[in-house]
N, C-alpha and C positions, 0 to 999 in steps of 0.2 A: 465465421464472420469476423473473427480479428476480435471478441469480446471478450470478456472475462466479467465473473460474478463477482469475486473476491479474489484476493493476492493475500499470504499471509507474508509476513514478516516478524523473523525472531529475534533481526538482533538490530543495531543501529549501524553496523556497518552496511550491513545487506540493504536495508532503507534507504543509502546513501549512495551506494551502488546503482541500483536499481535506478534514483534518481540523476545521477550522474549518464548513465547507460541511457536514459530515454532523452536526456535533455541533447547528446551529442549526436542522436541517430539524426540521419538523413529526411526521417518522414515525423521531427517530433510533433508537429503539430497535428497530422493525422492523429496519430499513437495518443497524445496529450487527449484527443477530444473524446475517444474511447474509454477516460477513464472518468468519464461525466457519469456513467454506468456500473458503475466498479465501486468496493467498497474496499479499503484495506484495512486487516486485520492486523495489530500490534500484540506483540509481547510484551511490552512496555512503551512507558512515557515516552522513554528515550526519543522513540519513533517518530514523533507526533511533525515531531518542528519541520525537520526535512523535507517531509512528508506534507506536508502543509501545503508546498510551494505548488502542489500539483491539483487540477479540479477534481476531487474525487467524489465520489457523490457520497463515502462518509469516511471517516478514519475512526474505528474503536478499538479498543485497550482491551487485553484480559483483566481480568477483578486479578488476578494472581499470576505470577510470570509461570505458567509451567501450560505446556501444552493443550492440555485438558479444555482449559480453561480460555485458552486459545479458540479454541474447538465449538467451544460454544458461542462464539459470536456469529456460528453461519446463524442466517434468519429459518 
């Protein structure tokens, strides 16, 4: 169905990437409204701001930058 749960994101390139890559596609507004459903998963701060510019239905941070911890924010 074109959904996703979560997306993680490790680093703040990748975030911006990502960002970048959906904002230029052909169908962003489709893709954009997909991610009303979507939660992204950060490694860090870094992430937030970029990431910000998109509807996501949340953006959370690990308590600790290392995977694990990462891990834990699926619900």
């Amino acid at each position: 169905r074109g959904k996703f749960s979560h997306i993680l994101f490790y680093s703040k390139r990748t975030a911006e990437s990502f960002v970048s890559a959906l904002q230029n596609h052909a169908e962003f507004e489709r893709l954009k409204g997909g991610l009303k459903v979507t939660q992204a998963l950060c490694l860090g701060e870094s992430m937030v701001q970029c990431l910000s510019v998109l509807p996501w239905q949340n953006i959370k941070v690990a308590t600790q930058p290392n995977q694990g911890s990462l891990l834990a924010l699926f619900d």
